[in-house]
N, C-alpha and C positions, 0 to 999 in steps of 0.2 A: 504494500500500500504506500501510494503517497507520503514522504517525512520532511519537512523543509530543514531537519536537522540534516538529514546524508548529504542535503544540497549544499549547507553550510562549511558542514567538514571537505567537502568536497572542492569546494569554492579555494579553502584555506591551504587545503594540501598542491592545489596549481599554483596557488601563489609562493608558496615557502619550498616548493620543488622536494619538499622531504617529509615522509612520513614520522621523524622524529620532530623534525622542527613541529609540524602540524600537531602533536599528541599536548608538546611543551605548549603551545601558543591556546588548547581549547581546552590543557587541564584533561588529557585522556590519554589513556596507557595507549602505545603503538598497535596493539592489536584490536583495541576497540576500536582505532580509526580504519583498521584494515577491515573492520566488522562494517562498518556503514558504508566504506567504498563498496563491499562485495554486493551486500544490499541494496544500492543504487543500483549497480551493474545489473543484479538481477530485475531490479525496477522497472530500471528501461533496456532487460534484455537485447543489450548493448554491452560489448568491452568498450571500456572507455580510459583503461591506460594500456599501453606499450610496456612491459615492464622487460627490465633490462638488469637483473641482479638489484642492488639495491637503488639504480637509477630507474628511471620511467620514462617515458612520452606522450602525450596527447592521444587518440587515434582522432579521426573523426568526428565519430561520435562525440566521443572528448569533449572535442573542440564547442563544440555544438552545444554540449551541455552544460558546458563552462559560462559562455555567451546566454545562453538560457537562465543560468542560474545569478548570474549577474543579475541580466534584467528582473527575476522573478523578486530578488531582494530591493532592488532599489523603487518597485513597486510597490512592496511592501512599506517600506518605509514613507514613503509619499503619501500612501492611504491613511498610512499611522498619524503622522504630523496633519493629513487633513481634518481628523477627529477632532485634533485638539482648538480649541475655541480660541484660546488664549494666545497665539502663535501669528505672530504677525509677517515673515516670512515664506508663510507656508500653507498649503490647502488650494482648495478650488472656488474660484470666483465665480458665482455665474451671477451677471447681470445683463439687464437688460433698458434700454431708451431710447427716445427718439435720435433718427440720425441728425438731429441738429447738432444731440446731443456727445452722438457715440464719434461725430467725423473728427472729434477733439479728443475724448475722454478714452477711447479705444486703444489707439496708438500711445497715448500718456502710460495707460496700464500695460500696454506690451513693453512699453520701456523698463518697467517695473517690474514686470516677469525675469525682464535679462538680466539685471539686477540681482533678481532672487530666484533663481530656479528653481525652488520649493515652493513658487507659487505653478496654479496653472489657471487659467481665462476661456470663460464660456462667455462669447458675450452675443447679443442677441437686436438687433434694430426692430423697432416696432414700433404702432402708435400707441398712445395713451391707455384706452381703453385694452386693446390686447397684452400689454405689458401688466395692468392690474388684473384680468384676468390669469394670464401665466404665475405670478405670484402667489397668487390665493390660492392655484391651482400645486402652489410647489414646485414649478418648472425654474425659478430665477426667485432667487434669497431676494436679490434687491432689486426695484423696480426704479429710474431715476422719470419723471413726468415733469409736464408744462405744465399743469393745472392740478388743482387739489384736488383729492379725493374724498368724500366722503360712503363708507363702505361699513357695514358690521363685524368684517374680518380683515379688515387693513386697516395700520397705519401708517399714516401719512404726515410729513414733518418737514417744513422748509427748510430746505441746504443752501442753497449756492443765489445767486443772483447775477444775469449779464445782459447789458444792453441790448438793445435792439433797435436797427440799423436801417433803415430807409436807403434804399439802394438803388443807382438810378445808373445809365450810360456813361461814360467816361465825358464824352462829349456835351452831356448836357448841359445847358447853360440857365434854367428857369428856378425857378426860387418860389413859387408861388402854388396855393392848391389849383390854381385855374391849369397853369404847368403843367402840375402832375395827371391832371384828367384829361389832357390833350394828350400827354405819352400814352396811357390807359397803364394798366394792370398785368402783372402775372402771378398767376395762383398759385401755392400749392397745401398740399397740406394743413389746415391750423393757417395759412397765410393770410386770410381775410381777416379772421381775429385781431393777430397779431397786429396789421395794415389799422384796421377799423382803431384800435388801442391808439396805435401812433399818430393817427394823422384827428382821432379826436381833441387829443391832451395839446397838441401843437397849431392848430387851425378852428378852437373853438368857437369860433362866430361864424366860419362858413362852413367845414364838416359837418353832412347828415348821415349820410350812409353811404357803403364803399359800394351799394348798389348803382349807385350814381355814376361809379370809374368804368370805363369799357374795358371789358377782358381781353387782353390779349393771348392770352396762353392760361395749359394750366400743365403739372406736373405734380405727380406723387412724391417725387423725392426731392425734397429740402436741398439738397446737394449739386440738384443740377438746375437749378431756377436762376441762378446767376450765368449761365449759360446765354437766355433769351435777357437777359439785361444785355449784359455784353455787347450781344449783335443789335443791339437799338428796340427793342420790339415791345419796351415797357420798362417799369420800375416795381421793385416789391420790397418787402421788409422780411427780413430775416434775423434772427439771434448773430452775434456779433462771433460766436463760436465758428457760424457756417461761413462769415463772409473771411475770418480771420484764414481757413482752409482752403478757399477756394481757388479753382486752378484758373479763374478768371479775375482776379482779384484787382485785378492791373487793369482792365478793361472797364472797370463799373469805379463809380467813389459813392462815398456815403452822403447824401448830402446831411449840412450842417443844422441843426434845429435849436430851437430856442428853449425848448423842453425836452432833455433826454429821459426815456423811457426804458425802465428793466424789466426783464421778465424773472420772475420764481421760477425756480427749478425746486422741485420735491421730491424726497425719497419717499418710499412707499415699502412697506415689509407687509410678512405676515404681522397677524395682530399678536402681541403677546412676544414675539422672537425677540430674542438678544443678537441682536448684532456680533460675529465672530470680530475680533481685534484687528483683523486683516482688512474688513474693509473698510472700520475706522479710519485707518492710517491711510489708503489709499485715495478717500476720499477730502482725508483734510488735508494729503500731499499734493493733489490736484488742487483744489481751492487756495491753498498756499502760493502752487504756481501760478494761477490765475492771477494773482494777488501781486505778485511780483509782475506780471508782465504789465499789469495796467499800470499800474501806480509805483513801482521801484520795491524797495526796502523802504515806506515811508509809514504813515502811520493807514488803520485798514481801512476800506473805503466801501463802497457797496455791495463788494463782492463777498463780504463775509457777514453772514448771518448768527453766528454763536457757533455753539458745541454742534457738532456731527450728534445725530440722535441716536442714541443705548448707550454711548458714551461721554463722561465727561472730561472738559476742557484740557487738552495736552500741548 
């Protein structure tokens, strides 16, 4: 049957090339190591040394099971450290948010993986709604959202805060709401909201409705909406995360307004979860960064909302 100890001895005796050294190094008489080699061997009804008087070799098989045996432990230990709650370089991440959200915060935490190889990253783009479902559902520990939730089996907690960016052609020259509704609109996702939000708070005596703007487009994915800006064909508002990403970046500017406008971003969990320690620290290493890019080392500024939530202030 199955023993992940033969594997161990086994592991130990490739490495130290001697079945003395092997007995010294796991604390076993020479013959009890010769006892779990033979039983391996019979395991996997495979020779798996060459043996040469008191030297040996690999065969094959060996080799194979050596490589096997590797991996099976260092498995082992990854699953183990993912248990532990408390362990901040190590476990599995799985989260999930909008791609406004994830086209910043994804790559941030693959940085952070390289980092720490004891972590590992599930991460998932999705909308609002399907992200609080996935969660409740137990598919993704943390849910990051635009909007609050209110749910019988979720909570929900404001994190982070980031502008949001009224985005228009490189070339364009107008300043005014009349302007903007001669260029018209591109849609996407959440993008009328966001639109209707910004050009309320900044054009309060002529803003009624962004039913008023002519559509010129519309796109599901937040990421490629600055595409049809670019090529002249409208303006839209976007989180400052997705224009700060964009591979057209150069092509559109923000125009400058008189009322900057942020949006909440929220975490969301099961109701009742404690937050693993992992992605405390991820999440206030990100907001930290954030923090640093707007504003320096100075003192904090919108983008910090208090403690990350299940944990206190670090």
């Amino acid at each position: 049957m199955f023993n992940a100890l033969y594997f161990r001895t086994f592991i130990t005796l490739v490495e130290t090339g001697s079945f003395t050294r092997t007995a010294q190094r796991l604390e076993m008489t020479q013959p009890g190591v010769s006892q779990h080699i033979r039983k391996l061997e019979r395991y996997l009804d495979k020779s798996l040394l060459d043996r040469q008087g008191r030297r040996f070799a690999l065969t094959e098989a060996g080799r194979r099971a050596y490589d096997y045996a590797l991996k099976l432990f260092a498995e082992h230990e990854q699953f183990r450290h993912s248990l532990d709650d408390e362990s901040l370089d190590s476990g599995e991440c799985r989260i999930a948010s909008p791609g406004s959200v994830g086209l910043m915060f994804y790559p941030f935490i693959l940085g952070q993986q390289q980092m720490h190889p004891g972590l590992t990253v599930s991460y998932s783009f999705a909308f609002n709604h399907e992200i609080v479902t996935d969660v409740q559902a137990g598919r993704h520990d943390l849910g990051i959202v635009t909007e609050a939730v209110r749910h019988p089996e979720i909570d929900c907690e404001p994190w982070h805060q980031e502008p949001l960016c009224l985005v228009v052609p490189a070339d364009f020259t107008g300043t005014g709401l009349a302007d903007l509704m001669a260029l018209g609109f591109i849609g996407y996702a959440d993008g009328v909201n966001r639109a209707g939000g910004v050009l309320r708070q900044n054009f309060p005596g002529e803003f009624r409705s962004m039913s008023h703007f002519p559509r010129q487009g519309f796109t599901n994915e937040s990421s490629m909406v600055l595409d049809a800006v670019a090529r002249g064909l409208g303006f839209t508002v976007v989180s400052r995360l997705v224009l700060e990403t964009s591979p057209w970046q150069r092509q559109v500017r923000e125009l400058t307004l008189p009322h900057p406008v942020q949006e909440t971003l929220y975490l969301v969990t099961r109701r009742g979860m404690r937050m693993p320690r992992r992605y405390t620290r991820l999440l206030e290493a990100f907001r930290e960064h954030r923090h640093h890019e707007r504003y320096g080392h100075g003192e904090p500024g919108l983008a910090d909302l208090g403690e990350v939530p299940g944990e206190g202030a670090g």
